[in-house]
N, C-alpha and C positions, 0 to 999 in steps of 0.2 A: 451588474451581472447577476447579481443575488437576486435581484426580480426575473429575470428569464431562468431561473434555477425554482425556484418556487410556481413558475407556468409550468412547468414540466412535468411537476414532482407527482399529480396523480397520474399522468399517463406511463408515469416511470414504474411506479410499484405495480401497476398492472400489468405491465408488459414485464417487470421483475419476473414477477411472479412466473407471468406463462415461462420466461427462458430456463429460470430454474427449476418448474418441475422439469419442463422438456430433458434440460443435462441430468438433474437426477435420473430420469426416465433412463436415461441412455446408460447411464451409469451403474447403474443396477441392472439392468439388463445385460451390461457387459461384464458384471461380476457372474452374474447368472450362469452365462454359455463359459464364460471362461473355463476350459477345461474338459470342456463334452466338447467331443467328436463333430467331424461335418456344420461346423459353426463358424466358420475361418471367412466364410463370406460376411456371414451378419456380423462379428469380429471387425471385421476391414471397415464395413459400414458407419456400423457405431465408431467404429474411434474417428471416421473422417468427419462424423458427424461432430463430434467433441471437436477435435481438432480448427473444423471452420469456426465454430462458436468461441473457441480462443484467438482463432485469429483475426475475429469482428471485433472481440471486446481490443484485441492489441492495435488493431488500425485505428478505434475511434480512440484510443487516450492518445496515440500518436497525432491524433486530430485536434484533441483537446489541449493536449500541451501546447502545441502549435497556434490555438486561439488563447490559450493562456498567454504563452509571450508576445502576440500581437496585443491583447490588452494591458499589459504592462508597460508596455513601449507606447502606446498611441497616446498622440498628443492632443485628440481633439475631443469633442463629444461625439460627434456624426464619427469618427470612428467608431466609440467604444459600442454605439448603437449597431453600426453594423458586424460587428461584431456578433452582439448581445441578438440579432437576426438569424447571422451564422448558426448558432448555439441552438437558437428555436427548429430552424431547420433541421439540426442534426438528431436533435431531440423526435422532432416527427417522422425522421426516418427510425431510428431505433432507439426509443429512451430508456431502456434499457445498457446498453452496452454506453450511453452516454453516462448514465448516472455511473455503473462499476470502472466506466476510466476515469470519471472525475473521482472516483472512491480511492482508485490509485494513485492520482497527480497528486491528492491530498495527503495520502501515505506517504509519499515521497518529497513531500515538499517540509514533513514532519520530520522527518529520517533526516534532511540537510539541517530543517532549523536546528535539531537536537547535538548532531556533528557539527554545527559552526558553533553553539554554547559552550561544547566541551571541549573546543580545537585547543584550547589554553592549557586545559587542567590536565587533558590523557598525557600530552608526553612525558608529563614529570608523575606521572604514579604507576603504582603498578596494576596494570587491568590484573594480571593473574589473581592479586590479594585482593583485592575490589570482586571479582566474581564470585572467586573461591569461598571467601569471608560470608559474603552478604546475599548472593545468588543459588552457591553451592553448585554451580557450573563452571562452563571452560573457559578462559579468553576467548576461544573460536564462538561460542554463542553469543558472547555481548560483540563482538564486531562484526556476527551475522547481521544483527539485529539493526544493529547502528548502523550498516551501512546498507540495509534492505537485504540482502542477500538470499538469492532463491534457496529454500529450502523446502526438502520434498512439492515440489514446485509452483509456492506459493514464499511469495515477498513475506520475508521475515521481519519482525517489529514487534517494540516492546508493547505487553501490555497496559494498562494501565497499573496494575498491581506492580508489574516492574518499576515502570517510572517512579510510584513510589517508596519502594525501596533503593531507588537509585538515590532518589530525592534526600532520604534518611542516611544513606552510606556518606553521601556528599558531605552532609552536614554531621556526620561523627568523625568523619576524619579531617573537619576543618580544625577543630580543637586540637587535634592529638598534633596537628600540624605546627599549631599554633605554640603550644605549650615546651613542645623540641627545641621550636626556635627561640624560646624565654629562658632556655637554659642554658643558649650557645653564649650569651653575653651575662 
């Protein structure tokens, strides 16, 4: 599958490119009129215009996921080829919206690995002291994060700067964990 993902890839930053100026295009132009008078048409316009272009990018990861779990499951080779055909085709109709859903199925397949890591460790600590401590944020943001959660309407997720601080909180309070329990006995 990583070889029909690398066929794609320059027809993909090209047609990136075109879709993104185009919603910027729209986007800015909809901050523009916002607010002036007799613009409530072009208003209506632009946003359906945004509007379809989210709902392409959300029908193709709906597309994508869907060939993700056919290639997970398939048992043969002549599947996963057809498959890896699928993928090409969907890619020539719009590579684009193909590459930003697979940008999603990967955010999210990240978001689960990171929640099945920590499925052990969250019950027994406190996220309040963990955020608070080491984030300087809420519990509500690390379980946005952790579990994707739309925010201002874009899939929430740690950065990497996060992770590494998560990485370093984990490991200072394995000690302190550790040293409690050396004093019970």
């Amino acid at each position: 599958m990583l070889s029909t993902n690398s066929q794609c890839r320059e027809t993909k930053t090209q047609e990136k490119k075109k879709y993104e100026k185009e919603l910027l295009f729209y986007l800015d132009l909809y901050r523009e009129l916002k607010g002036r008078e007799g613009v409530k048409r072009t208003l209506a316009f632009i946003d359906d215009e945004i509007n379809k272009l989210v709902e392409l990018i959300k029908q193709m990861k709906n597309k994508i996921d869907a060939l993700k779990e056919r290639y997970i499951t398939a048992k043969s080779q002549s599947e996963h080829q057809e498959i890896q055909e699928e993928l090409c085709k969907l890619c020539d109709e719009n590579a684009v919206a193909v590459a930003d859903a697979a940008l999603e199925s990967i955010r999210d397949t990240n978001a689960m690995l990171l929640r099945e890591k920590l499925k052990d460790v969250l019950p027994i600590m406190s996220v309040s002291y963990l955020t608070k401590t080491y984030f300087d944020k809420s519990p509500q943001w690390f379980y946005q994060r952790l579990n994707g959660n739309a925010v201002n309407g874009k899939s929430a997720q740690f950065t990497s700067t996060d992770l590494k601080i998560l990485h370093g909180a984990l490991l200072d309070i394995s000690p302190k964990i550790s040293a409690s329990a050396s004093v019970v006995f």
